[in-house]
N, C-alpha and C positions, 0 to 999 in steps of 0.2 A: 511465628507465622509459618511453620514448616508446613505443610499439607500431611494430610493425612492418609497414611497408603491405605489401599482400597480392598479391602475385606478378599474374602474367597465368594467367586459366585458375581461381584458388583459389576453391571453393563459400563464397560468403555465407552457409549451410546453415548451415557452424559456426559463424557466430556466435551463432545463438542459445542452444544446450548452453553456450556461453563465458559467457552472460548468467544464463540457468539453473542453472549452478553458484554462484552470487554469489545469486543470489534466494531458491532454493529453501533457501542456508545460513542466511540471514537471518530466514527467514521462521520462525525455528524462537522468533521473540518472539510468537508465538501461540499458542505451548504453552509459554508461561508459569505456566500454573494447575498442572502438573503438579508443579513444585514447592512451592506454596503450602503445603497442609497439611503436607507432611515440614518445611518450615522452619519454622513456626510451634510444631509440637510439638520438634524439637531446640534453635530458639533460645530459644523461650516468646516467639513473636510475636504481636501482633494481625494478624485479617485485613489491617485498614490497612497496618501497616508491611510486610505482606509481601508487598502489593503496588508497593512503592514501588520495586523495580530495574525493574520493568516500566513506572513511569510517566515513571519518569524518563528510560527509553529511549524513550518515543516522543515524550517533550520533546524531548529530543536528536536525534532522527531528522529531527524537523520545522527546526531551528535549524541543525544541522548542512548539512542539503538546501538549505538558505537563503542562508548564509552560504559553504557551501563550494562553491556550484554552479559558480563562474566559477575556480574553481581545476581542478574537472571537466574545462573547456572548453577551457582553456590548457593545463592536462596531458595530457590525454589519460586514456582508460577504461583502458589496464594501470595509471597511474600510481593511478587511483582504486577500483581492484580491490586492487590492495597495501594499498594505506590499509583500506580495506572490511578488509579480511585482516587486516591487525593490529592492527585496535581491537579488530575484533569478538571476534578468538580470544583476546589478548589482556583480555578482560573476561570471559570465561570462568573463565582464568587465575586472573585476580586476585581471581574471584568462589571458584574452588576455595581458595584461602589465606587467605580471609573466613571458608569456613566450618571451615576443618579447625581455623583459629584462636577457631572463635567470633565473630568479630568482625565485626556483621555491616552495621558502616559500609560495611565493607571489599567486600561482595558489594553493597550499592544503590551504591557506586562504580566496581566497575569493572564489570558487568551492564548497568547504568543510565547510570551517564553514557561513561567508556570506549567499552563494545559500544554505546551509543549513539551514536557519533559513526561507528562501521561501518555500525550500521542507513542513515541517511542520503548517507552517502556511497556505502555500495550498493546505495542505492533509485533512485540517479540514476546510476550508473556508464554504465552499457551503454543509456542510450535516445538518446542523440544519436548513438551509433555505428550501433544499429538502424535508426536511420528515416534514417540515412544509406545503410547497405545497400538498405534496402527501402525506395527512395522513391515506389514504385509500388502499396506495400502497409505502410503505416507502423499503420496501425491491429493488424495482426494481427504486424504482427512485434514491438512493443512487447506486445501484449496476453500473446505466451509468455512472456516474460520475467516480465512483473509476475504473469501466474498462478501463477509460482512462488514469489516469496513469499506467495500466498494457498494455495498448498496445504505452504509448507514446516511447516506444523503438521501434516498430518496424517501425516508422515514423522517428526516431532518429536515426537507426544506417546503415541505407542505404543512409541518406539524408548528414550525418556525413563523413561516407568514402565518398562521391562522392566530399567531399567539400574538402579533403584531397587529393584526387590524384590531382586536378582541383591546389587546393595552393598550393602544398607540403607538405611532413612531416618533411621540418624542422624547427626552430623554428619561423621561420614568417610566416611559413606555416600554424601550429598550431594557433599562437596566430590571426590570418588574419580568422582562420574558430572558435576561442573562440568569437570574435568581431563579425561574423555574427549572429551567434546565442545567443547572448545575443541582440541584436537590435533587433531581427527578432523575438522571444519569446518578448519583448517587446510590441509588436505590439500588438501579440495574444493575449496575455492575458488583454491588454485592450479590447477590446471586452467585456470579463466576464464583466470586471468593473462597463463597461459602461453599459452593458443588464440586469445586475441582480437587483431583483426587491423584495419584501418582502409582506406577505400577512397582510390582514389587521387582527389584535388580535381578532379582534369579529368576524369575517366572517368564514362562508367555503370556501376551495379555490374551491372545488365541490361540487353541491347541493346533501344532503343527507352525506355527510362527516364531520365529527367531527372538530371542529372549532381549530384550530393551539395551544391552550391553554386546551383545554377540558381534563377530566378523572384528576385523583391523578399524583402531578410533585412534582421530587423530585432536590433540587439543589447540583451543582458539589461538594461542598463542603461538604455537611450530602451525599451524593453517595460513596464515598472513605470510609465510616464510615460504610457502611451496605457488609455483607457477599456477596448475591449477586453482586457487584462489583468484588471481589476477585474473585468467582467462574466464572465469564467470564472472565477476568484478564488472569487465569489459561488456560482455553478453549482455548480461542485466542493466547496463549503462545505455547500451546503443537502443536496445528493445524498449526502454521508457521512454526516454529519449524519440521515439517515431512515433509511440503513440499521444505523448504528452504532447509536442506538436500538434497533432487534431485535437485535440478534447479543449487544449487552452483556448484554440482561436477557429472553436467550429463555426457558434453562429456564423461570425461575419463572413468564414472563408466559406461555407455553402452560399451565403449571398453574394457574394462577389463573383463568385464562379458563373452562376447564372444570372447578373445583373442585367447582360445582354439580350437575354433570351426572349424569345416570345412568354412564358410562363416565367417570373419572377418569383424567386422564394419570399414568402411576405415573412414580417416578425416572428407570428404566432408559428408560422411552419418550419422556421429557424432552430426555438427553441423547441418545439418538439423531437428536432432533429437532434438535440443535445439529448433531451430523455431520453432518446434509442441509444445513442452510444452509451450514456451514463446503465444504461439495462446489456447491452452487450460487454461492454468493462466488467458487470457482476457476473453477467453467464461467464463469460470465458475465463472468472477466477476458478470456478467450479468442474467445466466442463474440460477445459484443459489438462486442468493437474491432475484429473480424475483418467484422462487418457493417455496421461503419461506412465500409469503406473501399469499400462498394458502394452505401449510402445516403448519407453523408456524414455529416460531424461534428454537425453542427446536428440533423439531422431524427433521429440517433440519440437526444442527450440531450434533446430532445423526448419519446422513445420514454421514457426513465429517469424524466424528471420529470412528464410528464405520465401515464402508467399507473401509476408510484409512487404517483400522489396518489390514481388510483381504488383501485389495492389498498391503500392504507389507510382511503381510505372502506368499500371491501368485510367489510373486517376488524372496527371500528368497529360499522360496520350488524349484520352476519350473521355476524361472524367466528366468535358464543361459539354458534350452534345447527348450527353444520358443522365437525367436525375436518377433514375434507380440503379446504373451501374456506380457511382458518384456514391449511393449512399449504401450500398451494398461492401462497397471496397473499404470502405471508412467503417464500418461497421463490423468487417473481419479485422482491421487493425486495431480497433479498438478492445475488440475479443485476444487477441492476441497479446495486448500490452495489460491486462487485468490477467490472464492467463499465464504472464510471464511471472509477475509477483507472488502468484498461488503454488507454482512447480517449483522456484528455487532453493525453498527449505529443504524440498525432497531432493535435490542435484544434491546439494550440500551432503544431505545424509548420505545419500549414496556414496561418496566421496570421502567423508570427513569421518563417518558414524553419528552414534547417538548422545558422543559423548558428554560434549559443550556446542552440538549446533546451533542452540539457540544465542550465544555470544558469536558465534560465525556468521551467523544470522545477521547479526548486529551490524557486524562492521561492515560486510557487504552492503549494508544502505546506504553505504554513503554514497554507493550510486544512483541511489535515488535523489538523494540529493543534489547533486552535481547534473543529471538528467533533467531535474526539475529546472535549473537555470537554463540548462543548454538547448530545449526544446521549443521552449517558448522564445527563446534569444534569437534563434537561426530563424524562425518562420514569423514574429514580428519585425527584427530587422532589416531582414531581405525586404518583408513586403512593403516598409517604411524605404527604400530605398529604393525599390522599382515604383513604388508609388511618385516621388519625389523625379525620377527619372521620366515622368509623363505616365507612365504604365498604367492600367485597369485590368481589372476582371480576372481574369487564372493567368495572366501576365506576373500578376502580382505573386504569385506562387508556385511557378515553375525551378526557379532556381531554389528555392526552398526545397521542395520536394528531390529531385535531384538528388541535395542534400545528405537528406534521409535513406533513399535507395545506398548511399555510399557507408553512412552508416551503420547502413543492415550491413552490408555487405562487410565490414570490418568484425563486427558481431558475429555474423554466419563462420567468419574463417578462425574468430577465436573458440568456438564454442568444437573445431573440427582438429583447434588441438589441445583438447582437453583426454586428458587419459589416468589412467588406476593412479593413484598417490603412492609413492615411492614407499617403502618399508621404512627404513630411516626414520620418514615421520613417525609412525604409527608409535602409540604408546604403548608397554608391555601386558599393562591389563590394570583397565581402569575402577576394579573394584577396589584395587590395593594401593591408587595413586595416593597420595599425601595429599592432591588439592580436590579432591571428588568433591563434588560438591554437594550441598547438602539436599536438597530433595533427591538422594537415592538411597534407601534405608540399607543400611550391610547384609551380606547376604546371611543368611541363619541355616 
């Protein structure tokens, strides 16, 4: 499954559509709601349980990126796009013969942990090959990539229901539209497989650009051992962590906020308000880490953490007597928190090199995952508890938010002591290491 290095003369161009295909397939576990009610009323599930293929995938996403990154690195992105390829479709699969059977261990098995160990392995497939192509432009050329899994929902959940009313919602309904989209993501994501291509270790991929190897690299393994790692670790933890707070619990907290108001947010205007954030989480994957690579890493996530923490004070303060300041604020955090996941392959590089960032990569998610519990934790529990304490309305979300500002603010101070990796680390020259991994051809 090695890939195949890329002739003299071949556009870097395509690598990104190769990456794109693998993201935008993936990205389809944020139109996961989409099947929620159909399954609950054919299995007779609780909300709970039928959430649980979805949680269980992003357990997996974060475990698998962690664990599997240094197998990424030694394989190579075709060999980590095949995998991506066949968990994920495969858990489709095994998700359709869960439900035709009823059985619906059988769908939070292979949905959840199965297509979870795809999520992960193609969350990290294609960013060490990118910011290898693009080592002039690592911010923007990772940022296309991951903006595809932030917009593979909105490709996923109009494509989803329409494949539902068309079968039905009930269980062969489901398992009839689990089976198409595991063949059909099949398909696509061969494409990546087949198109993606690797630079050669000695060359630029552009003239006048730093050779894929070049500058001080540090490997995954002595990375985990230096401070700098923890202090993005931390970064990337708090900055999810505030935007995943809004995005989990927007409907209701836009409605809550103005329950009292003269003009009430009705349902339909709820959910629209989720399509704007779900469309600024994809700009700001793009637009971000495309402007990092002219401001730089640091001064960016300054930009995320430090304005994140005023527009939750904004929100807090003034949020409940202005609907467009209210949705204006929430809308740069949500840009900000899609923008955070897009620049931190490129910090890393900067940092670490080109050597094994994509297993750097890896382990770094696991504070997405730990963000993923802790966001939603803090702003449903508080609000279950000022709720319980008599409270309404942005009552219900001020110590929440609070919260979050404290957050950033722990974020903002790790990120301002983040500095050059000590020499010590650095390896002495990773053409010659004993564990190179194998998508780097020797030099000739």
């Amino acid at each position: 499954m090695r890939p195949p290095v890329a002739p003299p003369g071949w556009s870097r161009w395509l690598v990104p559509p190769a990456a794109l295909s693998v993201h935008l397939s993936i990205g389809q576990a944020y139109a996961w709601s989409v099947f929620k009610p159909p399954l609950e009323s054919a299995l007779d599930l609780s909300g709970t349980q039928s959430a649980l293929p979805f949680q269980l995938g992003i357990v997996m996403l974060g475990l698998s990126a962690a664990f599997g990154g240094t197998l990424v690195e030694r394989n190579g992105p075709r060999w980590a796009m095949a995998v991506a390829l066949t968990c994920f479709s495969s858990g489709f699969l095994l998700a359709a013969l869960g439900a035709a059977t009823q059985q619906y261990w059988l769908i939070v098995f292979g949905y959840g942990f199965v297509g979870g160990i795809g999520l992960g392995i193609g969350y990290i497939s294609p960013v060490s090959t990118l910011i290898k192509w693009f080592p002039d432009r690592p911010g923007m050329a990772t940022g296309i990539a991951i903006m595809g899994f932030g917009g593979g929902a909105l490709i996923a959940s109009p494509w989803s229901a329409r494949m539902l009313d068309s079968f039905g919602t009930d269980a062969d309904g489901i398992a009839l539209a689990f089976l198409v989209h595991g063949l059909t993501y099949a398909v696509f994501m061969a494409l990546g497989v087949a198109l993606v291509r690797v630079p050669r270790a000695e060359a630029a991929p552009k003239p006048g650009a730093p050779a894929p190897l070049d500058g001080p690299q540090v490997s995954a393994r002595q990375a985990i051992r230096t401070p700098q790692f923890w202090c993005l670790w931390l970064v990337l933890c708090m900055n999810v962590t505030a935007g995943i707070g809004i995005l989990e619990k927007a409907a209701p907290m836009i409605t809550d906020f103005f329950a009292d108001s003269d003009t009430p947010v009705s349902v339909s205007a709820a959910a629209g308000f989720v399509a704007l954030l779900s469309a600024a989480n994809m700009a700001g994957r793009i637009g971000w880490s495309s402007a990092s690579d002219r401001i730089g890493r640091k001064n960016v996530y300054r930009l995320y953490l430090g304005a994140g923490a005023l527009m939750y004070l904004l929100i807090a303060r003034f949020g409940d007597g202005s609907k467009p300041l209210f949705v204006v604020c929430a809308l740069v955090i949500l840009s900000f928190y899609g923008g955070g996941f897009a620049t931190i392959p490129a910090y890393l590089k900067d940092l670490f090199g080109t050597y094994q960032v994509g297993a750097i990569h890896g382990r770094l998610l696991t504070a997405w995952s730990t963000a993923g519990v802790l966001g939603p934790l803090i702003v449903n529990r508080v609000a279950d508890h000022q709720k319980d304490a008599g409270k309404h309305g942005p009552e219900l979300y001020g110590l929440s938010l609070t919260i979050m500002i404290a957050l950033l603010a722990v974020g903002f101070v790790a990120n301002e002591l983040v500095r050059p990796v000590h020499a010590r680390h650095h390896i002495p020259d990773p053409r010659k290491a004993a564990d190179v991994h194998a998508d780097e051809p020797a030099p000739q």
